[in-house]
C-alpha positions in Angstrom: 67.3 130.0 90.3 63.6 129.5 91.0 62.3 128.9 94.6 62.2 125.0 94.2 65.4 124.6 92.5 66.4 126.6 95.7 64.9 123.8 98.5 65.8 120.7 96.1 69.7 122.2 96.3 69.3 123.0 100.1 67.6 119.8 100.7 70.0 117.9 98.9 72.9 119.5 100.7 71.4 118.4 103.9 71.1 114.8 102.8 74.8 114.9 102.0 75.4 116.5 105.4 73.4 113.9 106.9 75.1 110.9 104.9 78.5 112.2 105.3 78.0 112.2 109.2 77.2 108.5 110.1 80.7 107.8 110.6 81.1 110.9 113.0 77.5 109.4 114.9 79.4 106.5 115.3 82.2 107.1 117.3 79.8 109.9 119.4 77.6 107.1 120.4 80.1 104.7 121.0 80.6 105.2 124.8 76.9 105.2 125.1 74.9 101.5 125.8 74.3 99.0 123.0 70.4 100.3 123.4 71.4 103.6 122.8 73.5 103.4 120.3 71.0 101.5 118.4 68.6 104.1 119.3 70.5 107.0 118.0 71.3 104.8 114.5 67.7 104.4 113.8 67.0 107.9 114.6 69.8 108.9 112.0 68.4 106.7 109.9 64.7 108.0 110.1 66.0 111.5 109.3 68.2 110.7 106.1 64.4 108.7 104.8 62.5 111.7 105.9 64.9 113.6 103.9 65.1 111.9 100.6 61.6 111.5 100.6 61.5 115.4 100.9 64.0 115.5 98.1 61.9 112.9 95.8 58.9 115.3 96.5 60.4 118.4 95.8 62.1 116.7 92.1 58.5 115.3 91.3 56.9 119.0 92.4 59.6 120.6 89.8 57.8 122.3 87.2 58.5 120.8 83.3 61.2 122.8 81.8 59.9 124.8 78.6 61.9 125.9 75.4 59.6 129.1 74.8 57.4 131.7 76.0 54.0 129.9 75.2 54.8 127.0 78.0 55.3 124.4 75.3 57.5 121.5 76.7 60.7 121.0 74.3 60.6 117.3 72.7 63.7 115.6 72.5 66.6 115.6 69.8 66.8 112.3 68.2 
C-alpha cells in the first residue's frame, strides 16, 4: 500500500467516524443551550467539510495507476 492510499484510507475512516457520530453529538449537547447546541452542530459540521475536502484532495493527488514498468497508463477494455 503506497503512502497516499495509506492517508485516503485513514482519512476516509475518519470521515466515517465523524459521520457515524452526529447522532451521539446530539444527545451530548442536548442539555446544553439552544446557542450551544447550534454552536457545536456547525462545528461538527465544519470538520466533516474540512475532511472530505482533505479526502477529495488526497483522491485527485493519487498518482494514475500503470499496467507496466515504462509508466504507460493502461487504456480501457472495450
Amino acid at each position: 500500500m503506497s503512502m497516499t492510499d495509506f492517508r485516503i484510507a485513514r482519512v476516509q475512516r475518519t470521515l466515517r467516524w465523524l459521520e457515524d457520530d452526529i447522532p451521539l453529538l446530539n444527545m451530548r449537547v442536548k442539555d446544553l443551550s439552544k446557542e450551544r447546541q447550534d454552536a457545536a452542530r456547525r462545528f461538527a459540521t465544519a470538520i466533516i467539510q474540512e475532511t472530505r475536502a482533505e479526502l477529495e484532495r488526497l483522491l485527485q493527488e493519487r498518482p494514475i495507476e500503470t499496467d507496466d514498468a515504462s509508466g504507460a497508463a493502461s487504456e480501457p477494455a472495450d
